[in-house]
N, C-alpha and C positions, 0 to 999 in steps of 0.2 A: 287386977288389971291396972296399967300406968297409963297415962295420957299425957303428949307430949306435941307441942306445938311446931313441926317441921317446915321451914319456908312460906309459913302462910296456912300450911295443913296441918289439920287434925288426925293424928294418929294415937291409936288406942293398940296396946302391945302385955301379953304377957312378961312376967320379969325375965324366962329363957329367952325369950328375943329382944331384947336391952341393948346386945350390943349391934344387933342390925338397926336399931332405932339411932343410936349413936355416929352408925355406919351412914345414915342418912343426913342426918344432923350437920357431922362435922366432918367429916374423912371426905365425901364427895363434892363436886365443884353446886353449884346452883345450877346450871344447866345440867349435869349428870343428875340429878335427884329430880329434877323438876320433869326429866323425861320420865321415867321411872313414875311418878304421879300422873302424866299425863296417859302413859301408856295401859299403868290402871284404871283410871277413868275410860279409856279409850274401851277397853277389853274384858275389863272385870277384874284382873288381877294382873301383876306384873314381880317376876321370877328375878332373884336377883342373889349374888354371890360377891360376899364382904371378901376383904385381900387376905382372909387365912382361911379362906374356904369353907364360912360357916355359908349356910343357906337359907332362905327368906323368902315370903312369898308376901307382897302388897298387894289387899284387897280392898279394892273400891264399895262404899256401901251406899243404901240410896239414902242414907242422910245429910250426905255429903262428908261424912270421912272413911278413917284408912284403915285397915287392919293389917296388924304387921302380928305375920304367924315364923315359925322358923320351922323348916322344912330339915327333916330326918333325910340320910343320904343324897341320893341321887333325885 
């Protein structure tokens, strides 16, 4: 497991989900990621789809960080 420090958040990621951690990091604005966090925290998790179509799931834990898993298909 890698652990990487995203806008302020702790997210904890296997290496197949690297590049949705990246995709959080650096491809999207602060306010697109920052919703994305909030909507986690908000819900428990928040579903998400980098620009080549890989897929992501952000889940909020009660330690207060993220778990970035990568979601197979649809």
């Amino acid at each position: 497991m890698s652990q990487k420090n995203i806008h302020g958040y702790i997210v904890i990621y296997k290496n197949n989900a690297h590049k949705g951690a990246e995709h959080l990091a650096y491809t999207l604005s602060f306010d697109e990621a920052f919703s994305l966090f909030q909507s986690a925290q908000n819900s428990g998790e928040a579903k998400f789809e980098d620009r080549v179509g890989r897929n992501f799931t952000l889940k909020y834990k009660t330690t207060g960080t993220f778990l970035l898993k990568k979601r197979i298909g649809w």
